[in-house]
N, C-alpha and C positions, 0 to 999 in steps of 0.2 A: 673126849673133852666135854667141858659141862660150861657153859655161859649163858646163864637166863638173863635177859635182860631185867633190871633190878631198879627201879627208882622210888616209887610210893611207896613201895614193900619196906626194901631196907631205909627210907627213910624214919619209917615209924619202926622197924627191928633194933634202931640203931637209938633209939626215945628221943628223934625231933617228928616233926611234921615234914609234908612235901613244900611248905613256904619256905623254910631253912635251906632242904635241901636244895634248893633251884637258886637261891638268893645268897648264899656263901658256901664258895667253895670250901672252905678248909670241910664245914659238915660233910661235903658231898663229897670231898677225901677220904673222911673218916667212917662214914656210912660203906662205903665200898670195900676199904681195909676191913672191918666188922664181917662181912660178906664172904671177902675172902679166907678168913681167919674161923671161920664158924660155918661154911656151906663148901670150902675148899673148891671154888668157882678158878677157871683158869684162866680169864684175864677182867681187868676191872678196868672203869670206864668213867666218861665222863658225860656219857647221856642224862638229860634231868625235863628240859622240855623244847619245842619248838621255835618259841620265841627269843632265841638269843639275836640270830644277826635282826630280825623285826623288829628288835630295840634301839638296836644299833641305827636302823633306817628312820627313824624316827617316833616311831609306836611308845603309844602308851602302855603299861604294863602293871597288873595286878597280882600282886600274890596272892594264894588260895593258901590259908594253913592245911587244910587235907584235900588240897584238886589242885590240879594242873593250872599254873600261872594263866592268869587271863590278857587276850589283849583288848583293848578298852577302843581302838581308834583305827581305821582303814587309812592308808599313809599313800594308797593311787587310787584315785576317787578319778580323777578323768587324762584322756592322754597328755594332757600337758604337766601332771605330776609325775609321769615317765619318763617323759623329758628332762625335767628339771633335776631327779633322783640322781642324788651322789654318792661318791665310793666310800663309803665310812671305814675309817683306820679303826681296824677293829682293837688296835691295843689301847685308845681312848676312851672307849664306847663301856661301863660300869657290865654291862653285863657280858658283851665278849670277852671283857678283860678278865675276867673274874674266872672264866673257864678254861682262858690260859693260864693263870694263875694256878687252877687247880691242875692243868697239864705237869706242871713245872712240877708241883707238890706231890703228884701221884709218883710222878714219874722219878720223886729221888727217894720217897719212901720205901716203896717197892725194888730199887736198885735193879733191875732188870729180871729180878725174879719170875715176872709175869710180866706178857705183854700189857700195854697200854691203850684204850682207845677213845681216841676223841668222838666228836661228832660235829657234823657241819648239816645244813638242810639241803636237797636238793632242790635242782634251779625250780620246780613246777610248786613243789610247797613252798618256798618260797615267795613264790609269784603267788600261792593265793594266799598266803600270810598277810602281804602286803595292797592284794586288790580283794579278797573273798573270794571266793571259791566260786558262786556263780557269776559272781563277774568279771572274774578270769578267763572263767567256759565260753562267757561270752565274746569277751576281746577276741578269742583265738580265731570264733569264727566270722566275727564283724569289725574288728582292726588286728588283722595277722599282724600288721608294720610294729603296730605299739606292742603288744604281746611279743615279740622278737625283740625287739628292747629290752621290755622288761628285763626278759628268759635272761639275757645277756649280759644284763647288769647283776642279776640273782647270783649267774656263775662268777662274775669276779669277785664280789662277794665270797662266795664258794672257795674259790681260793685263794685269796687271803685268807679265811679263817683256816683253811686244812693246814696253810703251809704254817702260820703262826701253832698250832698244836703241835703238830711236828717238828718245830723248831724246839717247841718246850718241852717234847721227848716224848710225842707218843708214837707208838711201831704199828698204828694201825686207825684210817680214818673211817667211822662210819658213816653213812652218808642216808640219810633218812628221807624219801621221798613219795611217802605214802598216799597220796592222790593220785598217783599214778597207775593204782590198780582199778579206777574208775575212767579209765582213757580206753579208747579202743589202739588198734598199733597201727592204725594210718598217723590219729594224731600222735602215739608216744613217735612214731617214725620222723612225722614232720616236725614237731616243736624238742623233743628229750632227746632222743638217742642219741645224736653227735655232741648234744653239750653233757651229757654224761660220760660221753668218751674221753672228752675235755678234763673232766674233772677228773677221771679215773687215771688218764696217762700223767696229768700235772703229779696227781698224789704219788703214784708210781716215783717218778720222776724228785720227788722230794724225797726220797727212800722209803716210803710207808707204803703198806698194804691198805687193801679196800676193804669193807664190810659194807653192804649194801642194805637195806629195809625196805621194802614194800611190804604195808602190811594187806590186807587181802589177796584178793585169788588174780596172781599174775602168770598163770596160765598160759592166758591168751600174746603176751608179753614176751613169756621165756624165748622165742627162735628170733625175734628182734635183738635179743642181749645177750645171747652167746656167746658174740664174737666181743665183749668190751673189755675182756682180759680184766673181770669182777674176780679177786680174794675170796671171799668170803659173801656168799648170798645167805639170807634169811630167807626161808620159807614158810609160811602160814598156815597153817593146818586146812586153810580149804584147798590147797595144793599138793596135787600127788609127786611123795620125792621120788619116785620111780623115775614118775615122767620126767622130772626137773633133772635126775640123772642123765638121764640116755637125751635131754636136749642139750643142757649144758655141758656135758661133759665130765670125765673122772678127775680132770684137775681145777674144776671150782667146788670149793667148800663150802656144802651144803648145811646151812646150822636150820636146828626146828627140831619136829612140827609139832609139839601136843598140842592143843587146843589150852589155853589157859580156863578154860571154865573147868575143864577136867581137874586140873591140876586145885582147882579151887575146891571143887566141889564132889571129889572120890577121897576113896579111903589113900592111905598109903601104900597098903596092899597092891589096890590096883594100880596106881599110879607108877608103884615099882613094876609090876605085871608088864604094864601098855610101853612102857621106856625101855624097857631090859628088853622087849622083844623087837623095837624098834633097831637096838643096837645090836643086838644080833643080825638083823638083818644087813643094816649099815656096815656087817666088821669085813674090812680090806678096802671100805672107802675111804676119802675126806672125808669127817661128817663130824660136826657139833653138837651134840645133845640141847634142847633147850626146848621153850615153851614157842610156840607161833609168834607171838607178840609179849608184849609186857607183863611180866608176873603179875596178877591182884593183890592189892593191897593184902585183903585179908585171907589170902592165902594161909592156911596150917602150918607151921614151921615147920615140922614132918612130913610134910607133902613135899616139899622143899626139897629136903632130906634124903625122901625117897628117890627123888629122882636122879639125886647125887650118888645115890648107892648104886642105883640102876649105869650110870656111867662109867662106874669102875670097873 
């Protein structure tokens, strides 16, 4: 199978910007059908960027014509913004809505041809979505109480939005929590592991599958998350899939590793070279074809290409 993950790229493949794509879905439909229809990718998705439920919480929000949506305002400035933090109906909220919307959309255009998959943030990106990232670090180890809130209220969050995508037809939720490769595994143990579990059995439990993202080197991570009964993990190219094999096991689905700089900046030659030899190695596993993290924008279309040939 071949799924890169695809936002900027086919945003501008498809002749809008990434403001478009992150700001209406029907583009961000039709950017993916494009993708699918011209890179023959096996499932399309509705990944675009991290601040959906953030807006929802009450964040300000920037569009970037070619970068990633900005957000303009920290929405837990002290613990009593913790406190007060409510559950926002994500079918109200302009920009959760919008990505149900494009749930519904993908998922009658496609007819079940290909799977579908949402995306939701995990509970720690979240929480630093909403406090920043070093003053998140901070809370965990000078108010665990209010950080435990927070974490708490990220996941209902969490699932409301997974189970609203699923309701509107997608067969698979990603779950993006990429600050989490910057944790050591006392804290993912203490604050992540049980509300990822949460997330993972609720998803389960609405009939969909997981797709998981950490992007860097979650290494040190893997024998913490073995046992979460994870679909589909993403793994990053600073991680060896050998290892990620023999910890996780033959029935989680390994998707990665090129290195997206590779994919950027070789021939297609090699590019088919370093994949095809990949999936040779890979053949009688689970295993995904795809880049470590987010294809580059200006990625070659034949690099693209090549590593789709390389899949077949």
């Amino acid at each position: 199978m071949f799924v890169p993950i695809l936002m900027h790229f086919i945003a501008r493949y498809a002749g809008g910007n990434y403001a478009r794509f992150a700001s209406d879905y029907r583009f961000l439909v039709e950017a993916n059908l494009r993708a699918l229809e011209n890179f023959d990718i096996d499932m399309v998705g509705l990944i675009s960027d991290p601040y959906r439920e953030t807006s929802a919480f009450g964040a300000d929000i920037e569009y970037i014509p070619e970068g990633v949506p900005r957000c303009l305002n920290l929405v837990i400035n002290s613990p009593e913004d913790v406190l007060s933090l409510g559950r926002p109906d994500v079918y109200k909220y302009e920009r959760t809505r919008d990505r149900i919307l494009g749930a519904e959309l993908l998922s009658k255009l496609t007819k079940g041809e290909v799977p579908v998959f949402g995306w939701i943030e995990g509970p720690m990106a979240e929480a630093c979505d909403l406090a920043g990232i070093e003053q998140f670090m901070i809370m965990t180890m000078m108010n665990p109480d209010s950080a435990n809130i927070l974490l708490d209220k990220c996941v209902l969050m969490a699932l409301d939005f997974a189970k609203a995508q699923v309701e509107a037809g997608c067969d698979i939720i990603g779950m993006g929590d990429a600050i989490c490769s910057q944790i050591d595994p006392q804290t993912y143990e203490t604050f992540i592991k049980e509300r990822h579990r949460e997330i993972i059995d609720f998803i389960h439990a609405n009939g969909a599958l997981v797709k998981v993202h950490i992007c860097g080197d979650i290494s040190h991570l893997l024998p913490l998350m073995k046992d979460l009964r994870i679909d589909i993990l993403d793994i990053d190219w600073q991680v060896d899939l050998q290892q990620a094999f023999e910890i996780m096991g033959p029935d989680v689905i390994r998707c990665g590793n090129i290195d997206p700089r590779f994919v950027l900046n070789k021939s297609p030659e090699e590019i088919f070279s370093a994949c095809k030899l990949l999936c040779d190695h890979e053949k009688g596993r689970k295993f995904i074809l795809s880049a470590g993290c987010e294809i580059i924008v200006n990625t070659p279309v034949e690099n693209l290409m090549a590593m789709r040939k390389a899949a077949h």
